[in-house]
LUMLUMRO-604301 format. One record per residue: x negated, y negated, z negated of N, C-alpha, C in turn; residue in one letter. Coordinates in steps of 0.02 Angstrom, whole numbers, plus 50000, padded with zeros to 5 digits. Layout:
residues N
XYZXYZXYZA;...
//
This chain:
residues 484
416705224259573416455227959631416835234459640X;416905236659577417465243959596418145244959605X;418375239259605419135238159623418895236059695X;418385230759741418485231459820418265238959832X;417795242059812417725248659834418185251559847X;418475253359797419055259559768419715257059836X;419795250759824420225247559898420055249159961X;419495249659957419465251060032419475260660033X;419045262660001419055270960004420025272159962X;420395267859939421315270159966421495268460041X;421195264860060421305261760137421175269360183X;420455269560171420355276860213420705282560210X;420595283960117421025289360134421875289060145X;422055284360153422825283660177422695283860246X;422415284660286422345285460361422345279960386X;422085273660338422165266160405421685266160441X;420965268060423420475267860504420465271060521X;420865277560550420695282660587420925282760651X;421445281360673421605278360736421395275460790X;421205278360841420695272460880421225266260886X;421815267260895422205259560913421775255560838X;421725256560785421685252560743421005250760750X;420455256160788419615252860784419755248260852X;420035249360893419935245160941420165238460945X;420765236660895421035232760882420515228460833X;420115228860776419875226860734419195223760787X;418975229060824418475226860885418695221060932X;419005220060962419195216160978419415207660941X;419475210660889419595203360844419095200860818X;418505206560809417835203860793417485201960859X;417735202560905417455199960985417865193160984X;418485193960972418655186260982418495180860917X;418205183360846418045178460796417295175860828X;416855178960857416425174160899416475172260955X;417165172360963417175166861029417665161261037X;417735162560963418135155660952417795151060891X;417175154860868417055150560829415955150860832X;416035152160915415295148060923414985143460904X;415415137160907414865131160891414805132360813X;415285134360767414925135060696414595139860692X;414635145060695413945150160696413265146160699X;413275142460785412635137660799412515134160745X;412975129060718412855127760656412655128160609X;412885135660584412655136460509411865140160543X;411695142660585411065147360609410525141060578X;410685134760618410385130360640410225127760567X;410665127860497410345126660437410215130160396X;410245138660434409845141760371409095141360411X;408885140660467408275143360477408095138460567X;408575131560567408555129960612408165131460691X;408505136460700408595140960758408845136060802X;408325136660858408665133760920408975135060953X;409435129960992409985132461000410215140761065X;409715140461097409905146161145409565151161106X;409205151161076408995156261028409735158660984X;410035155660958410675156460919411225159060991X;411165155661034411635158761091411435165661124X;410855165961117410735172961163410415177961112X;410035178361061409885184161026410155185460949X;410705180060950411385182160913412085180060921X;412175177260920412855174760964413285181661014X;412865181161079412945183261147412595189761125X;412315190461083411915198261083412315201561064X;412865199060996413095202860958413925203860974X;414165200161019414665201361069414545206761138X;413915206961149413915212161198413865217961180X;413485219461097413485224761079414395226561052X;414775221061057415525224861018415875224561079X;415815222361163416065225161211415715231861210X;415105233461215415075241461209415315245961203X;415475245561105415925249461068416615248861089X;416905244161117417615242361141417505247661204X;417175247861245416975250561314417125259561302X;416655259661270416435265861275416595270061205X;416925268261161416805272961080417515278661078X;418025279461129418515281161139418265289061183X;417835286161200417595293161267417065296861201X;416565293161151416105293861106416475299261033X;417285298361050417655300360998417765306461008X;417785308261055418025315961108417955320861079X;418195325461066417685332761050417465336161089X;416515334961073416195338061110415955345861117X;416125350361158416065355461165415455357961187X;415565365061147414545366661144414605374361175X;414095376961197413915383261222413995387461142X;414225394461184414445400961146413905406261164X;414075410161109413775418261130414415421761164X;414425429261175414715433761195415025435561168X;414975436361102415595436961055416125431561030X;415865425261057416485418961033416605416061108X;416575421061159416615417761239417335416661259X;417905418261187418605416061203418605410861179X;418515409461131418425403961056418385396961091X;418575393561074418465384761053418025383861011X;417255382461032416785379660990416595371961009X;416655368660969416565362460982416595356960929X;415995350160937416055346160883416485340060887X;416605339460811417145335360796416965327660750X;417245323860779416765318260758417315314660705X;417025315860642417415313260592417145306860549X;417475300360555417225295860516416965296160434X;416585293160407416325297560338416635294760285X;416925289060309417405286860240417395278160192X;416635276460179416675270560163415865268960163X;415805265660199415335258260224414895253260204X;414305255860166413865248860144413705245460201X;413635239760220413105237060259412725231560234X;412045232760221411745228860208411295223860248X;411435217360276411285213960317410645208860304X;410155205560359409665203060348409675193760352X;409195191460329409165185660345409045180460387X;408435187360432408115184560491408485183060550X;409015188360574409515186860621410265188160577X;410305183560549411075184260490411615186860539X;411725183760598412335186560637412055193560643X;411595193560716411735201960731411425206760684X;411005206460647411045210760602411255213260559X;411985207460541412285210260508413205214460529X;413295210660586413915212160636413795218260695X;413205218360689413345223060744413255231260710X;412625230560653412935239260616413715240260595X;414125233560584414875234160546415235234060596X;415165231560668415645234360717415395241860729X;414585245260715414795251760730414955256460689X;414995255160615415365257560573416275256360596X;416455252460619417185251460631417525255560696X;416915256960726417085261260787417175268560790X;416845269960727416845276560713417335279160682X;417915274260653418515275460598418115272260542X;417695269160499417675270060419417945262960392X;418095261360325417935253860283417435252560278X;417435245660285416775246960291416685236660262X;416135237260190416005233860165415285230660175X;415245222860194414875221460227414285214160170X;413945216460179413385212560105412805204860158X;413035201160177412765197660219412075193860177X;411585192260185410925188460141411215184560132X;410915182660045411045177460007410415172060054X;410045174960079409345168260116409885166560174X;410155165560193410465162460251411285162960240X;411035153960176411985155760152412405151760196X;412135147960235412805146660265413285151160323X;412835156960363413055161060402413285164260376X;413185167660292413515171060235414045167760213X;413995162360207414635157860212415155158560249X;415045158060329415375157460384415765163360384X;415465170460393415645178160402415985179160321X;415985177660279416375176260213417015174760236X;417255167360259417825165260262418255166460321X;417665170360389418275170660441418385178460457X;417965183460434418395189560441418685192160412X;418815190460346419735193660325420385187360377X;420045185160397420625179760438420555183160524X;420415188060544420285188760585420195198160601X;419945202460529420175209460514420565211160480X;420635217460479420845219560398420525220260349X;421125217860314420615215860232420755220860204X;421175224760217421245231060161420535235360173X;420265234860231419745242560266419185237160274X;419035228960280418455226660314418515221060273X;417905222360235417785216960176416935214860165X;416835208260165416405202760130416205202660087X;415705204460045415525202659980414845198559993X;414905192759949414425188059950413805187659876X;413285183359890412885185359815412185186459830X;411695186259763411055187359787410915194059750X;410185194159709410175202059692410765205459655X;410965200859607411295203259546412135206059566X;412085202459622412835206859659412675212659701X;412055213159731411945219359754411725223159725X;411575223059656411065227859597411985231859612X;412385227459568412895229859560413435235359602X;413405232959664413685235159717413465241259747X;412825243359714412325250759714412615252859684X;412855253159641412985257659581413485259959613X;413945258659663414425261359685414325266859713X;415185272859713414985275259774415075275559832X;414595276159898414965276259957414635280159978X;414865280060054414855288460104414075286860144X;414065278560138413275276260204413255271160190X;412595271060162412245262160174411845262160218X;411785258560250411625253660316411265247660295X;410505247260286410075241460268409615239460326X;409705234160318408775232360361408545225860325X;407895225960329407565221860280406825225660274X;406465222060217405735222560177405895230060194X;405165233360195405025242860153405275241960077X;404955235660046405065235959977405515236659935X;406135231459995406845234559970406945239359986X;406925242560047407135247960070406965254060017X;406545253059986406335259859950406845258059873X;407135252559857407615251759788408195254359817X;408335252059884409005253959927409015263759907X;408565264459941408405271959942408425276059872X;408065275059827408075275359757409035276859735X;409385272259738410095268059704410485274159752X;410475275959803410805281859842410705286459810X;410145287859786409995296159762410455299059726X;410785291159661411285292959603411735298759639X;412175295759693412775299659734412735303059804X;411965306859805411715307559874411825305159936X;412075297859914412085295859985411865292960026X;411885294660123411415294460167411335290760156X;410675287760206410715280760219410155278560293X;410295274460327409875272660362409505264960353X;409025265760346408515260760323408115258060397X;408225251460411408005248260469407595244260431X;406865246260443406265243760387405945237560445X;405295237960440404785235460501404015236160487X;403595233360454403005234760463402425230560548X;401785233260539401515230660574401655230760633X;401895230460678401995234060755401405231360785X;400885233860825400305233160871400385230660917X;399875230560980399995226561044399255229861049X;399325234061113398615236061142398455233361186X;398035225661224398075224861304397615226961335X;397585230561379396835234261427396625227461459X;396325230161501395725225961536396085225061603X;396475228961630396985229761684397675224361690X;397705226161646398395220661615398255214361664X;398865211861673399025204561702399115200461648X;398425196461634398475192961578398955187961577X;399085185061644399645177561633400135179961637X;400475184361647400905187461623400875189561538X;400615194261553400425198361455400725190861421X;400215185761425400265180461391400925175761360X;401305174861433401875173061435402455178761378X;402315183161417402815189961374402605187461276X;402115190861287401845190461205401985185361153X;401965179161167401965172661155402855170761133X;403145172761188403885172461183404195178361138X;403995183161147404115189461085403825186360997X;403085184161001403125181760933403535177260911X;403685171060969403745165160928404645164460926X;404785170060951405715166160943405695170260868X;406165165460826406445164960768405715164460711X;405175158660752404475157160720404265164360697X;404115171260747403945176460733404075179960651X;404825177460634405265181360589405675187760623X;405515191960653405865197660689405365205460673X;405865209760643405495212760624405085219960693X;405315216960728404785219660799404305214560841X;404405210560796403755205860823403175208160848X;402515205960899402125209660881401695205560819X;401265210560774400995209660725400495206160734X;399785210960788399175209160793398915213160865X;398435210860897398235212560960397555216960949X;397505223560979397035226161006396705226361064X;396055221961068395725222861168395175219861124X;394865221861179393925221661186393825211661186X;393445211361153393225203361166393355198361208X;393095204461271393245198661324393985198161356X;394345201661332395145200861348395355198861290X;395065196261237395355191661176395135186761195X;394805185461223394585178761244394835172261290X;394855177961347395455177061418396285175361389X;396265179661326397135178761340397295174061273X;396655171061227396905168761196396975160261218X;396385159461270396425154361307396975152261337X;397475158161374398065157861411398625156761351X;398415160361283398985157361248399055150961200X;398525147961193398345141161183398635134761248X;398585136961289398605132461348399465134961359X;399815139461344400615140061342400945138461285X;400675138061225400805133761182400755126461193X;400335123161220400585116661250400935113361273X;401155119261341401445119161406402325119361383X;402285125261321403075124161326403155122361255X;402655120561212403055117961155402805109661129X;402385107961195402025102061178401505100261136X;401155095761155400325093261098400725094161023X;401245093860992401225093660961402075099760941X;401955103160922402385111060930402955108660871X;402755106660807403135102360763403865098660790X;403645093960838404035091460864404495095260910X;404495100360915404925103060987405405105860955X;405925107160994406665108060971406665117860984X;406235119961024406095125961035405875129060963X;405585126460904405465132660878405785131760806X;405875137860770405995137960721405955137260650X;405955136860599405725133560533405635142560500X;405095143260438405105147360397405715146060348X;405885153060343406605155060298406575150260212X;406125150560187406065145960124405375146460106X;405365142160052404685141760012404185147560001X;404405151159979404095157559958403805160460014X;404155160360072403665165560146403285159960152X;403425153160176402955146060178402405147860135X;402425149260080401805149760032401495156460063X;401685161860084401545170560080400905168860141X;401255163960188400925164560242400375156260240X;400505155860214399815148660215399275152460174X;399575156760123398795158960105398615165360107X;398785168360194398625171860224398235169760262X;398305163560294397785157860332397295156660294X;397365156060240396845150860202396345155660188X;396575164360167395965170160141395635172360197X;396055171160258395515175460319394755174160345X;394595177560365393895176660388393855176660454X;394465177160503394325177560570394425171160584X;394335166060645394275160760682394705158660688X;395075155060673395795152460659395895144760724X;396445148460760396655143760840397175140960803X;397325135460801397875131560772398005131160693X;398425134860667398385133060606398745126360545X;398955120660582399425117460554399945119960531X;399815115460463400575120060398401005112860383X;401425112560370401685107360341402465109160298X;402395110360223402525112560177403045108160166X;403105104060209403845100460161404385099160216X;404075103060271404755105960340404695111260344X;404185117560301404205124160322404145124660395X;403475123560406403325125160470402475125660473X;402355130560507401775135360537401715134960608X;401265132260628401255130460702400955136360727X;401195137360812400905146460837400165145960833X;400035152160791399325151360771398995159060762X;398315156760808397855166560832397395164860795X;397185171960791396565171560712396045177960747X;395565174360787395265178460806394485184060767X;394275189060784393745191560755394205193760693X;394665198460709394775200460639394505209260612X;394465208160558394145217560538394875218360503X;394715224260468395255229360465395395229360388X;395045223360340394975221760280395285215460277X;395535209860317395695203260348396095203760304X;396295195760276397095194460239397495194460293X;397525197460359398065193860385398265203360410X;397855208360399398105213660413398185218660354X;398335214660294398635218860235399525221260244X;399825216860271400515219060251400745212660333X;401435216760357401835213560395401845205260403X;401535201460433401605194860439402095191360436X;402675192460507403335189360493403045180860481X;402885178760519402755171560537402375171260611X;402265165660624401865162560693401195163860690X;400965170260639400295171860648400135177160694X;399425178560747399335183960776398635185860774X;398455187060745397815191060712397615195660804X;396855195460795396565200460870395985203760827X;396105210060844395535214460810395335217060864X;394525218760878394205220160917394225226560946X;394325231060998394285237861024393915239761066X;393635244561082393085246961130393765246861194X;393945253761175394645255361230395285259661193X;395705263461238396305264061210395995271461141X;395665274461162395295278061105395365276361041X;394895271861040395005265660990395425264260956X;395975260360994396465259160978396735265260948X;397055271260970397275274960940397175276760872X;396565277360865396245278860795396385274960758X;396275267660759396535261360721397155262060700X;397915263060744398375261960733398495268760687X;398235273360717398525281560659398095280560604X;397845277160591397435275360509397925271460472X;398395268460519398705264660453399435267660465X;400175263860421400725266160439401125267460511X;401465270560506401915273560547402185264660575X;402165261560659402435255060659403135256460663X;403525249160671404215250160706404355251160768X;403755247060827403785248060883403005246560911X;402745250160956401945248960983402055247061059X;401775242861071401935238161128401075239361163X;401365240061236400705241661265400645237961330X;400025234861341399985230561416399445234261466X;399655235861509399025238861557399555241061612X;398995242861677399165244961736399005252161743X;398655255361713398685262161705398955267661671X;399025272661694399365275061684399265278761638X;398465281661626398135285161577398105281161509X;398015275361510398015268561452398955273061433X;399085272261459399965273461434400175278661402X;399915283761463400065290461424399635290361339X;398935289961342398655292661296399025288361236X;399285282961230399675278161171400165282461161X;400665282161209401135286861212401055294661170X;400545295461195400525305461174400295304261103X;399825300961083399335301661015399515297160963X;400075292160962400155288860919401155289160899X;401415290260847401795289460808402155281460796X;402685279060820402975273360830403855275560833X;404205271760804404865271660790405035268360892X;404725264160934404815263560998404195262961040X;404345263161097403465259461124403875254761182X;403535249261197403725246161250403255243961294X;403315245861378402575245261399402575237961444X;402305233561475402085228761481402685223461471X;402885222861403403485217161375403385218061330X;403905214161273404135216861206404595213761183X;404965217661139405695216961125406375217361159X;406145216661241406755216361269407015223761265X;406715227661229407005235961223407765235161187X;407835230161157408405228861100408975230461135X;408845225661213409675224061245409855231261288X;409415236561287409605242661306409815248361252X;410705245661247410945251361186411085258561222X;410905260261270410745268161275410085268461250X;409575265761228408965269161179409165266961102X;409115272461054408985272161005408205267360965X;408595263460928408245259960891408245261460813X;407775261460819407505265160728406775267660704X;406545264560643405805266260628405545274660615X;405075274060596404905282560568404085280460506X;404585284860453404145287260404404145278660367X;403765274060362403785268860324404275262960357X;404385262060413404725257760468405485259960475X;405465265460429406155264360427406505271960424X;407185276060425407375281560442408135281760476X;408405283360508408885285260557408775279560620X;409395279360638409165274660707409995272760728X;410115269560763410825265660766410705261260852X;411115256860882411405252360940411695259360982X;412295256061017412765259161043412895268261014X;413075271561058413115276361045412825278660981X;412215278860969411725280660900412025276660854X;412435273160856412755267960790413315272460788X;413755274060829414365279160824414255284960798X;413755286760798413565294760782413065292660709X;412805289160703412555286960629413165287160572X;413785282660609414265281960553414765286760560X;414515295360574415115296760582414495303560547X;415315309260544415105317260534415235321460588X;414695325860619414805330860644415125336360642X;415805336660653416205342760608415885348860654X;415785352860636415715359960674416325363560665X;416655365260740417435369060728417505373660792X;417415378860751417575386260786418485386860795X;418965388060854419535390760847419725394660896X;419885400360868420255408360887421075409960873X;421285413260922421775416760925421595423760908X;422295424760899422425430160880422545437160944X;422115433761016422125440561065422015447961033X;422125452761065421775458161083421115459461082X;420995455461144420205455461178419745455161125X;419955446861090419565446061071419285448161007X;419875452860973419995456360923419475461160933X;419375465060976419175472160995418335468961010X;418175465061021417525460661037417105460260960X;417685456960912417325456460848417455463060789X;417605469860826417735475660782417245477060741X;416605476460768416075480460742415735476960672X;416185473260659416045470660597416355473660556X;416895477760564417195479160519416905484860475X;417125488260388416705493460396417315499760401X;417095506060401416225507360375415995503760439X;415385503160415414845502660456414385508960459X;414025505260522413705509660564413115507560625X;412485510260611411955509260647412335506760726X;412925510960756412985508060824413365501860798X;413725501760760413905492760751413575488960756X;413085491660713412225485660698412085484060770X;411945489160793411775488760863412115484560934X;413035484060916413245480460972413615474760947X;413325473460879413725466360871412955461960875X;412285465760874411625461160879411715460460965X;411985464660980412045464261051412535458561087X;413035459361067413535453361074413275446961041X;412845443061008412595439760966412055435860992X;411575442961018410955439561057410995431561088X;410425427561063410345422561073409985421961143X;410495422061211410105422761288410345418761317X;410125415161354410365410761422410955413161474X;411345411661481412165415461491412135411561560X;411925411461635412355411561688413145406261678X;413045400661700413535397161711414165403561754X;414045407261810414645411661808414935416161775X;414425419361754414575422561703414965421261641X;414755415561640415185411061549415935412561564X;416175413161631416975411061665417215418061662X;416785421961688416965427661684417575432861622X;417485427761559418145432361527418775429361545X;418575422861563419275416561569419725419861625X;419215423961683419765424861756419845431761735X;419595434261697419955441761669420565440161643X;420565435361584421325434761553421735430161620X;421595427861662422025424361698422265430261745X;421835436361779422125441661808422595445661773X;422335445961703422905449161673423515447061654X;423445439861652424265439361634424655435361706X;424125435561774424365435961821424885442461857X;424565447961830424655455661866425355454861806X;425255452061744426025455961707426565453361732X;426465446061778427045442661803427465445761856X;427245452761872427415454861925427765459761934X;
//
């Protein structure tokens, strides 16, 4: 493990990713390795977790190509140095930030969506300048397989490297050092991830998940709500870690909508859901087991419920009448379960959700506007999304990222560029006159009127856009008038 490290941090510091020709170039080749090699991707998706097929085409495939036209698009203008407001005493000066890549690259990738979760943090590590070393799940080995053998055939291998393996290669691969790891996965790992950084203080952003909610009012367009909700749990058999978890509404809107989602489970996955090519299989044995006897301890009213243990499969299944003690609201589901706990109104709700962890995202259905705000104002969520869910993903101008247990930093487009990079702060001066005679009063001796007009020059005040110009057309008159 410390000979690919050490290779790639000689790569960096010899200046090979720093170049945008070289990030854009590497971008581009990771745009064309999925588009020349779609149908295996579909493939291997299809036997770690047989994913159907437009599921594999559109929320990884096609997701994770639009997120690396992005970075191709836009990470060149993202590179810029951005220039920041001055005081009065640095109103000659060049103040402005400088966006420096950090050097070398964990990424630690998931099982649930093996492609984009693991390609799209490493194209935005690559956009930023770094090496960047990429750890794909041992649970979904054939896509670990796939991304194994075709991107050193397709990047550079000196700066963009593969390592394959289950714990005992990533115990190992901690011990290293690097500049940023980049995980998403369990809290549980996330907190060993977190731990293994401390050795060499380094950052890290942790893309966790946890329960995410669903509040529906009484307002809400239930055949709608229904449709939305239904399609948010069940693509990738509600393995997504923004799934929603469990539903908050009053009885009689658990009632109404669980009817509507019984009767759309029919409609699009047939009498018999098993059979349909639409849904997905549980990742292995072990979640198969996690979640059958999550079914089996509950006490709420269980709508569906067929398990069948020797295809790993959980048919879409609501568990109504649940309390706040339920096996099915101890810990993150991450299957085709949807638990409904009872609420007066959004009050309610609020209180419920700030009793337990911080979610990844709180998803809200209603036509009002007060239902919105008050979710909005009083509750703590890494996103909120109001009458949908999930489609927040395909908008990389919002930052995506948990808070407090769900996760810490945040990353897609831009926020992935600025995750994998450093803020340089860079002050630069000449050697004028002016501006010489501006910063005197620092000098000593000192003296009460120094004190006095360098706090003055200093003052932290709101400066008049004309005013800011005002020294610029002084020096331009003056070395206008000497031409003469």
């Amino acid at each position: 493990m410390n000979s690919i490290v050490e290779g790639c941090r000689k790569a960096f510091n010899d200046g090979t990713t720093r170049p945008l020709s070289w990030r854009r170039k590497q971008l581009e080749n990771l745009l064309k390795l999925l588009e020349e090699n779609t149908a295996a991707f579909v493939a291997a998706l299809g036997k770690d977790l047989r994913k159907p097929e437009q599921e594999s085409l559109t929320l990884e495939i096609e997701y994770t190509k639009n997120v690396i036209r992005g970075f191709i698009n836009y990470f060149e203008d993202w590179a810029k140095d951005e220039y920041v407001e001055k005081n009065i005493l640095t109103m000659l000066d060049q103040t402005y930030i400088h966006y420096d890549p950090l050097g070398v690259v964990l990424v630690i990738g998931a099982w649930n969506y093996p492609l984009q979760l693991s390609l799209a943090p490493f194209a935005g590590a690559i956009s930023a300048g770094n090496s960047v070393i990429l750890k794909p799940s041992e649970l979904a080995p054939e896509s670990s397989k796939l991304m194994e053998e075709l991107i050193p055939k397709y990047l550079d291998p000196s700066s963009c490297k593969v390592i394959s393996g289950g714990v005992p290669e990533t115990t190992e691969l901690l011990k290293e050092k690097f500049d940023h790891i980049f995980f998403t996965g369990s809290t549980h790992v996330g907190k060993i991830i977190r731990e293994a950084s401390n050795k060499h203080l380094t950052p890290v952003t942790l893309e966790l998940g946890g329960k995410s909610p669903v509040y529906v009012c009484e307002s809400a367009d239930l055949v709608i709500t229904a449709k939305r909700l239904l399609w948010a749990k069940m693509i990738n058999l509600g393995q997504t870690c923004i799934a929603p978890d469990y539903v908050l509404c009053s009885p009689d809107v658990q009632k109404k909508l669980v009817e509507k989602l019984t009767a759309l489970v029919t409609e699009w996955y047939g009498e018999d859901p098993q059979k349909s090519d639409n849904l997905c299989r549980i990742v292995n044995r072990r979640n198969f087991d996690r979640l059958e006897e999550i079914l089996n301890k509950t006490r709420g009213k269980v709508v569906g419920g067929k398990v069948d243990e020797n295809d790993l499969f959980i048919e879409p299944t609501f568990v109504t009448g649940v309390k706040n003690e339920d096996s099915t609201m101890q810990t993150e589901l991450f299957g085709p379960i949807l638990p409904f706990v009872n609420v007066k109104d959004q009050d309610e709700a609020v209180d419920f959700i700030n009793a337990r962890d911080k979610p990844l995202t709180l998803y809200i259905f209603t036509k009002k506007k007060v239902v919105e705000d008050t979710l909005k104002m009083r509750t703590s969520s890494g996103s909120i999304v109001i009458n949908d869910a999930i489609v927040h993903l395909s908008v990389d101008t919002l930052p995506f990222g948990g808070v407090g247990p769900s996760g810490m930093g945040c990353y897609h487009g831009r926020y992935s560029f600025q995750t994998f990079s450093h803020r340089k702060s860079v002050l630069a001066r000449d050697f004028s006159m002016f501006g010489e005679a501006l910063g005197a009063s620092r000098y000593p001796p000192y003296s009460m009127d120094k004190v006095n007009r360098t706090n003055m020059l200093v003052k932290n005040r709101k400066i008049p856009k004309m005013i800011r110009l005002i020294p610029y057309i002084s020096c331009f008159l003056l070395g206008l008038s000497t031409s003469f």
